[in-house]
ZAMARGU-4260 file (C-alpha; in steps of 0.2 Angstrom, whole numbers, plus 5000, padded with zeros to 4 digits):
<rodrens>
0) 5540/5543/5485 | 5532/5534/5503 | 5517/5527/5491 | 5506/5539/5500 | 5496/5550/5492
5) 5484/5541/5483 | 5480/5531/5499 | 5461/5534/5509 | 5472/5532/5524 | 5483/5548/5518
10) 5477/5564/5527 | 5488/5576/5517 | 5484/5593/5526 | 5477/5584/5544 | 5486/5593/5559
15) 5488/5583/5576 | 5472/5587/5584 | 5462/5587/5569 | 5469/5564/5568 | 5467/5562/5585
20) 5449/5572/5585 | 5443/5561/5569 | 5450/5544/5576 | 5442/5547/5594 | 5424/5549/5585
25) 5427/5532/5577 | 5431/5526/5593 | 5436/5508/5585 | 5452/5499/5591 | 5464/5500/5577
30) 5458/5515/5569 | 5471/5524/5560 | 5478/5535/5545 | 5494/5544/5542 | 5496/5560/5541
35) 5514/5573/5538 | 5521/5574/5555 | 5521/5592/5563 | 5540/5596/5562 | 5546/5599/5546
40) 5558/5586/5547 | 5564/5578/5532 | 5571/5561/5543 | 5554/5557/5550 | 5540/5565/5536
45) 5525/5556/5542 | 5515/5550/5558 | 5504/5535/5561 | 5490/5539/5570 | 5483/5526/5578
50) 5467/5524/5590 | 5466/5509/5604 | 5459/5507/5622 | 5451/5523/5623 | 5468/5531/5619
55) 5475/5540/5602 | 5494/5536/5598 | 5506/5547/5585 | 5519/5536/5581 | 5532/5544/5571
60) 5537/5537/5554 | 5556/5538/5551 | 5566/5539/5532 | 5580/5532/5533 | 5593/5539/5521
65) 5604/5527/5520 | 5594/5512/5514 | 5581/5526/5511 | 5567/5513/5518 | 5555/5518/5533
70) 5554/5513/5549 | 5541/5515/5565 | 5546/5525/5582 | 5563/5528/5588 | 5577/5519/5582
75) 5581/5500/5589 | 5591/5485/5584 | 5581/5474/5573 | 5569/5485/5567 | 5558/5482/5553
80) 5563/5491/5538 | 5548/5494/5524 | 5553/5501/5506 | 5537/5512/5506 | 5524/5521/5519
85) 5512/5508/5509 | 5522/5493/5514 | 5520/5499/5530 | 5503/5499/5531 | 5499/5484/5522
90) 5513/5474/5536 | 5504/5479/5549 | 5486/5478/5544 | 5492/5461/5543 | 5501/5458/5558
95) 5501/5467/5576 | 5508/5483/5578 | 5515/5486/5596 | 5510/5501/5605 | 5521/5508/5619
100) 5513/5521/5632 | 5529/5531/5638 | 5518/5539/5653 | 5510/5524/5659 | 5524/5512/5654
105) 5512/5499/5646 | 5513/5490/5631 | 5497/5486/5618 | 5498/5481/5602 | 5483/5481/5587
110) 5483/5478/5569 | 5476/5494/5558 | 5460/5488/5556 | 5450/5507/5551 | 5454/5520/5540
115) 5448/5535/5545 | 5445/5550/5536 | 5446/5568/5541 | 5434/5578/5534
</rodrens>
């Protein structure tokens, strides 16, 4: 179990328009909640959802089996590994999460600061 589902930050049944709707009325840098990633993909179950500079971000949240741990984003050397969704979280409300614009080619980075919740 990621740690999830008792979590405020946990939209259970919250497709991608309906996160990125809810976080662009709160319209606060570091906004955020997690919801199951559109693909019923078993390696990558979840996607943070983050809002910052007037822009939404889905960052897929990838299991992975053979440490069964969880990781952000696409797979890179020295990545951090986190035993739990939770743990996640928790690191990165913590410390700055760094947010990649593949059309623009920029580079942000926040910490989750707001949940937001999908009503």
């Amino acid at each position: 179990d990621a740690g999830v589902h008792s979590k405020a930050w946990y939209a259970a049944t919250c497709d991608r328009k309906t996160a990125e709707d809810a976080l662009y009325r709160s319209n606060k840098d570091g906004s955020f909640l997690i919801r199951k990633s559109s693909g019923q993909d078993s390696r990558q179950p979840y996607t943070l959802v983050v809002f910052y500079n007037r822009r939404v971000y889905n960052i897929p949240i990838r299991f992975i089996e053979s440490t069964r741990q969880y990781a952000l984003g696409r797979e890179k050397s020295g990545e951090e590994r986190f035993d739990s969704v939770a743990e996640m979280v928790e690191n990165h409300q913590r410390t700055s999460l760094v947010l990649i614009d593949s059309q623009n080619n920029t580079k942000d980075s926040t910490k989750l600061k707001y949940i937001v919740r999908v009503s």
